[in-house]
C-alpha positions in Angstrom: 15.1 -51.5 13.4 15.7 -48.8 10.9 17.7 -49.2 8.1 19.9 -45.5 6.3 21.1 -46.7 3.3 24.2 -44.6 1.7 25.8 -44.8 -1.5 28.1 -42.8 -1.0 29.8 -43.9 -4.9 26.6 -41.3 -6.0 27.1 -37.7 -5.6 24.2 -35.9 -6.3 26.0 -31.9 -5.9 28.0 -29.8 -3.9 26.6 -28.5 -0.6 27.6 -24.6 -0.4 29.4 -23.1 3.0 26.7 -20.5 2.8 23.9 -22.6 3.4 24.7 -22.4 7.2 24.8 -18.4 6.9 23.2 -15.8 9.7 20.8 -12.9 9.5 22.0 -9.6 11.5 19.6 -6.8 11.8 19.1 -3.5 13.2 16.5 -5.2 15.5 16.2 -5.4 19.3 19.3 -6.8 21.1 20.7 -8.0 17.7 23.3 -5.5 16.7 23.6 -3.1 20.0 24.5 -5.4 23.2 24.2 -8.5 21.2 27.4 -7.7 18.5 28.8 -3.9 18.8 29.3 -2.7 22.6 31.4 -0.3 21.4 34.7 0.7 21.9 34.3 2.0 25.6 32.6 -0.6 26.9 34.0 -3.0 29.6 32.8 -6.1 28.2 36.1 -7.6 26.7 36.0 -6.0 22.6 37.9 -5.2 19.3 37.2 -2.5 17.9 33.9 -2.4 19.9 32.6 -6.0 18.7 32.2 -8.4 21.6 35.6 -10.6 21.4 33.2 -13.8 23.6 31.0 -13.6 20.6 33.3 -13.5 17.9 35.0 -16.1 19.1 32.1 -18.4 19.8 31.3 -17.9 15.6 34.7 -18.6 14.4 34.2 -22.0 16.1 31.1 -22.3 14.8 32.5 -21.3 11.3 29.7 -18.8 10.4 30.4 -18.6 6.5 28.4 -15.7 5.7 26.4 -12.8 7.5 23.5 -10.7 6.1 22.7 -7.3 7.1 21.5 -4.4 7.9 17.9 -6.5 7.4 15.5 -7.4 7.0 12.7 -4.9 7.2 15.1 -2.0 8.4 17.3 -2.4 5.3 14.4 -0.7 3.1 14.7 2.2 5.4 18.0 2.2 5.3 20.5 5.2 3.9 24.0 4.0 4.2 25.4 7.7 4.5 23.8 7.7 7.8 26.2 5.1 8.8 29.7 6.7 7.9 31.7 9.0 9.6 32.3 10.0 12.8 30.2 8.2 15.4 29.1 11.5 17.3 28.2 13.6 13.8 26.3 10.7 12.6 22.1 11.2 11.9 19.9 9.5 14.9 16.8 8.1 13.0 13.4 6.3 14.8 13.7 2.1 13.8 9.9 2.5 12.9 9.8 -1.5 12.5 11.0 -2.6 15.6 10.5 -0.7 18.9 10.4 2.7 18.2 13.8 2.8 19.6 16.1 5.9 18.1 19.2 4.1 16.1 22.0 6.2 16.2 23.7 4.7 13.7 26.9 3.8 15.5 27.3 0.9 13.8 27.5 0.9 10.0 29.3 -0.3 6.8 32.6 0.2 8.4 31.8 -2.0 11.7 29.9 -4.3 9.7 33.2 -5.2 7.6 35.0 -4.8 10.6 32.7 -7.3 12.1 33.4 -9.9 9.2 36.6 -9.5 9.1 37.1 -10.5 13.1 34.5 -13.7 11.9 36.6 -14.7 8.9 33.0 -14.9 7.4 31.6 -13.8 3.8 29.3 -10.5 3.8 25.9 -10.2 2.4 24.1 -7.1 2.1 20.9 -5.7 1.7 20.3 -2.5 -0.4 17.3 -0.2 -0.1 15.0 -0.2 -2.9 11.7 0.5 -0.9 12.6 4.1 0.2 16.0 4.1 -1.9 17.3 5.6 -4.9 19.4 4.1 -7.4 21.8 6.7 -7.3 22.2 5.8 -3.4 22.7 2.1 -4.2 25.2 2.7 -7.2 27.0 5.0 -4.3 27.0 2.5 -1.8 28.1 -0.4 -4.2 31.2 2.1 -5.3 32.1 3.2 -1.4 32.6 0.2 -0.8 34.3 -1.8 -3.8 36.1 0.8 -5.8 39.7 1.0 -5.8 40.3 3.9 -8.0 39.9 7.8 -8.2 36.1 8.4 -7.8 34.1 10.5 -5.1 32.9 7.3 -2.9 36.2 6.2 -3.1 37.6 9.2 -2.1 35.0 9.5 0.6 36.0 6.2 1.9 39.7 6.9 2.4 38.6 10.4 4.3 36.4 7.8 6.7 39.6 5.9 7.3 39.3 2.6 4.9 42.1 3.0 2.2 41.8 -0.4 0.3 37.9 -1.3 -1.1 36.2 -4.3 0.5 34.7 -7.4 -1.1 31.0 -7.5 -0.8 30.0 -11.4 -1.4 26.5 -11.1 -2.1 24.2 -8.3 -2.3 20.2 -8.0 -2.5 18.3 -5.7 -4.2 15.7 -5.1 -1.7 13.9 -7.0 1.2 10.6 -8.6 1.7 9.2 -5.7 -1.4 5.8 -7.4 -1.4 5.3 -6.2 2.2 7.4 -4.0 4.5 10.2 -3.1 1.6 7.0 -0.9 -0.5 3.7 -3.2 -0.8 4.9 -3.5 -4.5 3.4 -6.1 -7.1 5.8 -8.5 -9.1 5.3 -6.9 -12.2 6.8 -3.5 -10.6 9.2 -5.0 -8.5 10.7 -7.0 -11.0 11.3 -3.6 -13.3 12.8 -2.1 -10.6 14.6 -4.9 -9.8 16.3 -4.9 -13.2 16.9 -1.1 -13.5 18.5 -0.8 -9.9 20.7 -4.0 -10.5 22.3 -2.6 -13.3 24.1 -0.1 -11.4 25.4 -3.1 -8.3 28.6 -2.7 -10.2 31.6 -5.0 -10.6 34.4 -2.9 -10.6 36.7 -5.7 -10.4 36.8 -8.9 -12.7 38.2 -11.0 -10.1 35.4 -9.8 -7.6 31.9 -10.7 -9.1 28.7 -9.1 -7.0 26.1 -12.2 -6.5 22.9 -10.3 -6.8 20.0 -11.3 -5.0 16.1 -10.8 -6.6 13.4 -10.4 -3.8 11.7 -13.5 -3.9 8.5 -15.0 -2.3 7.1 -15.4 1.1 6.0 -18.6 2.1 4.1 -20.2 -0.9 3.3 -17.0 -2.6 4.2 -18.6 -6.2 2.3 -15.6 -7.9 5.1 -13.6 -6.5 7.7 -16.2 -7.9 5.9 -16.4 -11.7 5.5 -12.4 -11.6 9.3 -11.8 -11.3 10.5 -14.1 -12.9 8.7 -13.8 -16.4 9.1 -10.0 -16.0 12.6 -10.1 -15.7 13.1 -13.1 -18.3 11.3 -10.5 -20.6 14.0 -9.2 -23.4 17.0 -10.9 -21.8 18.5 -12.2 -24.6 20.9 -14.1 -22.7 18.7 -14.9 -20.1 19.4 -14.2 -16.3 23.3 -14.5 -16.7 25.0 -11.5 -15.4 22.1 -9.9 -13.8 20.4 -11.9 -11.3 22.6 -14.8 -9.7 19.9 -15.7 -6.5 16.1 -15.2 -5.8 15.6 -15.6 -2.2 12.8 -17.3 0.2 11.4 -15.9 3.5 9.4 -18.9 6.2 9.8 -18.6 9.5 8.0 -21.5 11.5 5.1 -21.3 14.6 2.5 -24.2 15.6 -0.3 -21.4 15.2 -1.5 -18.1 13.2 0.3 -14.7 13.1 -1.5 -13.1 15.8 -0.5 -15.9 18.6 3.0 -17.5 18.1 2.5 -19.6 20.9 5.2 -20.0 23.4 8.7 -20.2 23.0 9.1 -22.8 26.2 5.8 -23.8 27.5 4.2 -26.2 25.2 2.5 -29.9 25.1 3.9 -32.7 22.7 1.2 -32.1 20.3 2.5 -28.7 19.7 5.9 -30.0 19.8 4.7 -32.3 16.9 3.0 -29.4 15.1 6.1 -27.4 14.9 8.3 -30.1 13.4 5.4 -30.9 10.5 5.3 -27.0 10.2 9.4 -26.7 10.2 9.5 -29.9 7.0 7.1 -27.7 5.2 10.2 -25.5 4.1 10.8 -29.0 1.6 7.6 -28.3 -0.2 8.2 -24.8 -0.6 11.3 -25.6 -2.1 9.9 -27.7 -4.2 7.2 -25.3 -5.3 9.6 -22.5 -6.3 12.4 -24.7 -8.0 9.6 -26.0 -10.0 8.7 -22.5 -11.5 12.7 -21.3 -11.4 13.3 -24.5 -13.9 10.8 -22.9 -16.2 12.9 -20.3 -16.3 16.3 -21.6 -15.7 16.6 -25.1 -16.5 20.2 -25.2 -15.8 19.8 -23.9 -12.3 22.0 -21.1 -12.9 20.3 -19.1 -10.0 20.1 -19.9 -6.4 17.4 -20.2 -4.1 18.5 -18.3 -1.5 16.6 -18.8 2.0 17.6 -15.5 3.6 15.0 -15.8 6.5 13.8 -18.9 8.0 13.9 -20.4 11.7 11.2 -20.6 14.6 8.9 -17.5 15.3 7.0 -17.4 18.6 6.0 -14.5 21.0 8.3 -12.7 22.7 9.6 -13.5 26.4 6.9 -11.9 28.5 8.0 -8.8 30.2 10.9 -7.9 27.3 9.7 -5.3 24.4 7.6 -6.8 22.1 9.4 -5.0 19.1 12.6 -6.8 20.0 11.2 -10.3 19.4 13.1 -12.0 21.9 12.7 -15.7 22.5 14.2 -18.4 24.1 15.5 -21.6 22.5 14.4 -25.2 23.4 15.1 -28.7 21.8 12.4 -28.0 19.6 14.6 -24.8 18.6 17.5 -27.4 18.0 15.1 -30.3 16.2 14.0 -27.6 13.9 17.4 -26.5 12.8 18.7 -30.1 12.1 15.2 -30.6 10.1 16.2 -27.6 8.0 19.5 -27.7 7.6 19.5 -31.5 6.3 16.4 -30.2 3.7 18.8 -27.4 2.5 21.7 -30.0 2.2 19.3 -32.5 0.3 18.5 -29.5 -1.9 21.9 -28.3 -2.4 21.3 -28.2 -6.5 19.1 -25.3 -6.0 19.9 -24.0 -2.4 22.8 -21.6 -2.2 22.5 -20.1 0.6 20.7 -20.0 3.6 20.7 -17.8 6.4 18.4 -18.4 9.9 17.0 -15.6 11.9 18.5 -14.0 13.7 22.1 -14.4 15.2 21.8 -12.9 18.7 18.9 -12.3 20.7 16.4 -12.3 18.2 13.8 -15.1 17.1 16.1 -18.4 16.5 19.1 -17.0 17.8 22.4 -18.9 18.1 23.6 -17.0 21.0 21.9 -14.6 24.2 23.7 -12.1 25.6 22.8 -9.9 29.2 25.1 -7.8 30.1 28.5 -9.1 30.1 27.3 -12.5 30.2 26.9 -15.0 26.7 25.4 -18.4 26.0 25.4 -20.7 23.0 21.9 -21.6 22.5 20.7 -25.5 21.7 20.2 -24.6 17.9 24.3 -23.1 18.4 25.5 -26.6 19.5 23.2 -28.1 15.8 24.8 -25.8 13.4 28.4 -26.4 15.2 27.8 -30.3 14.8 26.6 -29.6 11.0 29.6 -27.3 10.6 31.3 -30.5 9.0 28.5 -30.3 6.0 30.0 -26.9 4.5 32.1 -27.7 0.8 31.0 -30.9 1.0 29.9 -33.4 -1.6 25.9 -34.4 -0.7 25.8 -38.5 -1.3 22.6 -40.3 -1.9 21.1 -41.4 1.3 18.1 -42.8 2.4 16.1 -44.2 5.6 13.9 -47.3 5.5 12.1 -48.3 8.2 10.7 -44.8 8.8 7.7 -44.4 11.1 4.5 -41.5 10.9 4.5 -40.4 14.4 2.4 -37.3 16.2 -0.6 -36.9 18.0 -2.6 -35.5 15.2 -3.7 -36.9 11.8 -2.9 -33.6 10.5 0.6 -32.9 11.7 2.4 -36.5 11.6 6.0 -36.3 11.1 8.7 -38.7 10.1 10.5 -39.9 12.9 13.6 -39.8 11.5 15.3 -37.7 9.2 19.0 -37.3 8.1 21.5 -36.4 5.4 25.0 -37.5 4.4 28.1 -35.7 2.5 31.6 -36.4 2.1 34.2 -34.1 2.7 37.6 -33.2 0.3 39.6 -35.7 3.2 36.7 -38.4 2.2 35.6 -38.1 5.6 31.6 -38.8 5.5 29.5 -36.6 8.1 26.4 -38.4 8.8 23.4 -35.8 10.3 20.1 -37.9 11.9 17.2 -36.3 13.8 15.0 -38.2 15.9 11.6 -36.1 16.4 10.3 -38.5 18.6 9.5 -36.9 21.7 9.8 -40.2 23.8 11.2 -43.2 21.9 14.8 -43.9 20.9 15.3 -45.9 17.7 17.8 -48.5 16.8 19.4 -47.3 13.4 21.3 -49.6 11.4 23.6 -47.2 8.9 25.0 -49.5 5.5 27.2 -48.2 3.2 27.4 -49.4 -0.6 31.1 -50.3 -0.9 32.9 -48.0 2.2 34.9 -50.2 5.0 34.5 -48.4 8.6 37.3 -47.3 10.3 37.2 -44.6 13.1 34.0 -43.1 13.8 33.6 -40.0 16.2 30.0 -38.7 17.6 28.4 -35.9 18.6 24.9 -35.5 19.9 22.4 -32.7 21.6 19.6 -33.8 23.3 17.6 -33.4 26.5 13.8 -33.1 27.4 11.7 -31.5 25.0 11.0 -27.8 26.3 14.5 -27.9 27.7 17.0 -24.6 27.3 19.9 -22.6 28.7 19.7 -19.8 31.0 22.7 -17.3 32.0 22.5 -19.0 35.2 23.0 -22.9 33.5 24.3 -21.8 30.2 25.0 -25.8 29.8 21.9 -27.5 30.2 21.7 -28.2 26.6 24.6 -28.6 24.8 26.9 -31.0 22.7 28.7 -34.0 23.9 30.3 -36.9 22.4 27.5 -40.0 21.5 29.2 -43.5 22.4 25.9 -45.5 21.9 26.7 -47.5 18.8 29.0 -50.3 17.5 31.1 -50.7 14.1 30.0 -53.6 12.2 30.2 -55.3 9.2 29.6 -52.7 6.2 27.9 -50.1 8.5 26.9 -48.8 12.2 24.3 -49.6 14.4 23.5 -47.0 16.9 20.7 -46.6 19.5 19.2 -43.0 18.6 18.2 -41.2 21.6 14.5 -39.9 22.0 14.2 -35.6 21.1 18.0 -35.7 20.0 20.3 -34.2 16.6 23.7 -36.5 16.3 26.3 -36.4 14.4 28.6 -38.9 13.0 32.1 -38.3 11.2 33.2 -41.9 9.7 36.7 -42.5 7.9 37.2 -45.4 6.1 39.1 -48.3 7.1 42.9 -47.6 7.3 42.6 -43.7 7.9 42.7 -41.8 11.0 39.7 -39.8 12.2 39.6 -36.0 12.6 
């Protein structure tokens, strides 16, 4: 038997909403279909957003959304975007498809779109192929309240009152698709085209986002960061709050993904080790950031992460369309409990991408809409966001796999405590085929109610428009209050969830 010990007297930070953002880019099925239908359309909208898919993120309590990219945000001219729909430029997405983008949906709809989520915003400016002029405009359209051009501009495109942008990056991905730049140039850049990502309201502070590494590329990570320490008297404060942190996860090399449903246990294995890697990145990069900022002022800020493989055979390659499996669902519990573990130098987080593309939460054909496996995770973890983290930990832990080279844990987990002092309780069993008996003890905490949740089903197992609820959440009955603790049978290939209340309050 297992044994997760919690403490839950030690509270080692405060685990930000954000961490469970989304990634929305001009990509694929993404935006057009997958979000905006437009207003014409028959499938039920506001405003032209989809109201089934709206609705399905309010319940999932999607607190943040990043857009327009993502490699298309470097190519990116917000002008384009305003206006009326039918006088708006058409341009060629030249990094995904080839398809024309006409630009019908732009700052206006993406606010719109927010708005309807109840959901921060996060954008991404262009430095690649930008100006700072254009970013400087594009900051003032859309957060200036007083006499000014953009401002004016933005009243004449029917938005009287400014917006609140949450967070905004300068840039995307610049080693690579966002201008092949080294860290040296990107970091000047950096601090010239920052300066003009204006506050123009005390109240309303801009949390500005430095283009950080890919993967373990800690070259990148030094580079910018001792360039833009360079003559900063009072170090990063006031102009670099975030430096973000792109891994996406695959059992093999770049040029075959493997598939996104047909795979052995080995690979299954493979992808878990690959997915608990994103804890020694972290690791590697907060280890350079506390040179730099020992009193972890800036957030890490993983803006892309989430399972790549190839695309669905017979959809368009450039559209990166995948299915999603339990090993889609084991690899966002991984995650999300190392971000929550992390949650002194995590921020924010934001998997890839929110419909139709890579790691999605939701598919959409047609009129019709599913909630994916890794959906049903981040709507058990939803109870994580604003919460406390508490020292936890599991002994007992077994190395499982079916290569030296790729054993994983079989269990993982992480604990927090809410404002209410309800404790939510996340545990991952990676074991494609054996349940474990977990014993949970608490240091001092009497048990009173406990509720459950759990997804699991057989490995390669997903949702198709024709059994949208094969996988999905239901409530987990297999365990028994004890003294000081729980003991629960964990199912084999399974995320659960507890919420526990102590002794004498009601459960929520």
């Amino acid at each position: 038997m297992a044994k997760l010990y919690i403490n839950e007297k030690n509270r080692k930070g405060h685990i930000n909403a954000e961490i469970y953002g989304n990634f929305s880019e001009h990509l694929g099925r993404c935006i057009y279909e997958g979000l905006y239908v437009g207003e014409d359309s028959e499938i039920p909208n506001t405003n032209g957003m989809r109201n089934d898919v709206v609705a399905a993120l309010r319940e999932m309590k999607l607190p943040v959304l990043r857009w327009p990219g993502g490699c298309f945000a470097d190519e990116y001219h917000w002008k384009d975007g305003i206006g009326p729909k039918a006088s708006r430029k058409k341009m060629i997405n030249t990094n995904w498809g080839g398809v024309t983008e006409d630009n019908s949906f732009g700052t206006h709809e993406f606010f719109e779109l927010c708005e309807q989520i109840g959901c921060k915003t996060y954008i991404n400016g262009n430095v690649g192929s930008g100006t700072v002029q254009e970013m400087s405009e594009w900051v003032e359209y859309m957060t200036f309240d007083g006499v000014s051009p953009m401002a004016e501009l933005r009243k004449q495109n029917g938005h009287e009152k400014a917006w609140k942008v949450d967070y905004f990056g300068i840039g995307n991905e610049n080693w690579g698709c966002g201008g092949n730049m080294t860290p040296s140039y990107y970091a000047n850049l950096y601090r010239r085209f920052q300066t003009f990502v204006r506050d123009y309201k005390n109240d309303q502070h801009i949390f500005k986002i430095c283009c950080g590494p890919n993967v373990n590329d800690t070259y990148w990570t030094e580079g910018v960061l001792k360039t833009c320490y360079e003559n900063a008297p009072q170090g990063f404060h006031g102009f670099m709050d975030g430096l973000s942190m792109h891994y996406y996860t695959h059992p093999n090399g770049w040029d075959d993904k493997g598939s996104a449903t047909e795979f052995d246990e080995q690979t299954w294995y493979k992808t878990l080790f690959k997915a608990l890697y994103i804890e020694d990145l972290i690791k590697m990069h907060t280890a350079i950031m506390d040179k730099y900022d020992p009193e972890k002022k800036i957030g890490l800020i993983c803006d892309e992460w989430g399972t790549w493989f190839n695309c669905e055979p017979g959809t368009n390659p450039g559209f990166l369309y995948q299915q999603n499996t339990m090993r889609d669902a084991l690899v966002a519990g991984l995650s999300l409990n190392v971000f929550n573990k992390h949650c002194d130098r995590v921020k924010m987080a934001n998997i890839a991408q929110l419909i139709n593309v890579l790691q999605a939460v939701i598919l959409t054909d047609g009129p019709k809409m599913l909630r994916t496996p890794t959906y049903h995770v981040f709507h058990m973890y939803k109870y994580h966001q604003d919460a406390e983290l508490v020292e936890s930990y599991i002994d007992g832990v077994k190395k499982i796999g079916q290569d030296a080279d790729f054993m994983v844990p079989n269990l993982q987990e992480s604990v927090s405590v809410d404002k209410d002092g309800t404790m939510t309780i996340t545990v991952n069993n990676l074991s494609v085929t054996d349940s474990e008996v977990l014993e949970i003890a608490f240091a001092e905490l009497l048990v009173g109610e406990v509720t459950a949740a759990i997804v699991t089903n057989k490995m390669d197992a997903y949702n198709t428009f024709d059994n949208p609820d094969n996988v999905r959440e239901v409530a987990f009955k297999d365990f028994n209050i004890v003294d000081k603790g729980i003991v629960a049978t964990i199912p084999a290939c399974s995320v659960v969830q507890f919420r526990v209340k102590k002794a004498g309050v009601c459960c929520i």
